[in-house]
Every structure is written in C-alpha cells, then in structure tokens.
N, C-alpha and C positions, 0 to 999 in steps of 0.2 A: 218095863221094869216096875213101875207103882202098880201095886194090886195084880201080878201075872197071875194069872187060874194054872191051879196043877198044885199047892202045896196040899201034906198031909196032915191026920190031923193031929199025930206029932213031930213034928215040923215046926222050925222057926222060918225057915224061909220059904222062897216060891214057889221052887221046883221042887218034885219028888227027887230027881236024879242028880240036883244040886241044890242042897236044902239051905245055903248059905245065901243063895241069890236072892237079891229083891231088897225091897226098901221097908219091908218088917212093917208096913203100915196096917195090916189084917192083926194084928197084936193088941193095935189101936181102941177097935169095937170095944164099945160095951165099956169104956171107960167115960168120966164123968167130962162133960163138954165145955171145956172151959180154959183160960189162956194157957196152964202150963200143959194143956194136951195138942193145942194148936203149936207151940213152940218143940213137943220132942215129934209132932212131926214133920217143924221144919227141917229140924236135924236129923230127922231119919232119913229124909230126900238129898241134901245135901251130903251126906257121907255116904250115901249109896251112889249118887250120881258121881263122885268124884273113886268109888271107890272100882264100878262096873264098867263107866263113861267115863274115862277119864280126861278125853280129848273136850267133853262140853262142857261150857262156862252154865253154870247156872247165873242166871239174870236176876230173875225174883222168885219167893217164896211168898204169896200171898194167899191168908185163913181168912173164911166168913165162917162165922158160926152163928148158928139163929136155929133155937129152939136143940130138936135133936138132928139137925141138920147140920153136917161138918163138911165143908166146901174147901178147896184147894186149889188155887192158882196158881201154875208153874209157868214161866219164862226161862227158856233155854239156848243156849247157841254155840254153836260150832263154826267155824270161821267164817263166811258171810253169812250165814242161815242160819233166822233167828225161829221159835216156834214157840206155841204156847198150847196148854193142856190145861181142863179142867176135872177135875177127881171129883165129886160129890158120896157122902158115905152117910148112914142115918145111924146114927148114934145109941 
C-alpha cells in the first residue's frame, strides 16, 4: 500500500484500475524536505492504513530526514503480529 507501482500519470492514486488506492505518498516528491512534509506524511499513512487496513493498529510513524533523503519508519500490527517497514524516497 505505501508506494504500489502501477499509478498513472494522471492519477492520484496507485492503481490504474483503482486510482483512489494507496497512501498518496508519490505526491510527496520534489517537495521541500522539511518538518511539515514529514508530518503530512505521517497522516497520509495513517489515514490510508486505517482507511485500506482497517483491522491494523498502526504503532509508530517515524521520519529521518537528512539532506535530500526522506526515510520512513512504520510499525504496525494486527492482533498478535507486530511488523515493521522501512520507505526511503530522495527528495
């Protein structure tokens, strides 16, 4: 769901064939690297996950940003299974 390959390129969302899917984070690029772009995509993840997933508890949302490098650590979990993902994207 973060970053799925297959949107077009007018398109908001992931999928061609469902253009509403995904957490809108390809929107992101090419914007200026800095707290209030690490915060809308905390809330881009959070309301996709609760919106796609409904069943998974999002844990954490943690940003490093350093230079033009925009890093993303997700914590997630579903009833005993907990998991975690890293996104890295170059700004």
């Amino acid at each position: 769901m973060l970053l799925t390959e297959g949107a077009t390129p007018h398109s908001t969302g992931e999928l061609p064939w469902r253009t509403s899917f995904g957490a809108g984070l390809s929107r992101l690029r090419h914007q200026s690297n800095d707290a209030v772009l690490g915060e809308l995509a905390r809330v881009c993840i959070r309301d996709a996950l609760a919106r796609w997933l409904p069943g998974v508890q999002l844990v954490q949302v943690r940003v490093e940003q350093s230079g033009p490098l925009f890093t993303l650590h997700v914590r997630v979990k579903e009833r005993d299974a907990a998991t975690s993902v890293s996104v890295s994207l170059e700004m």
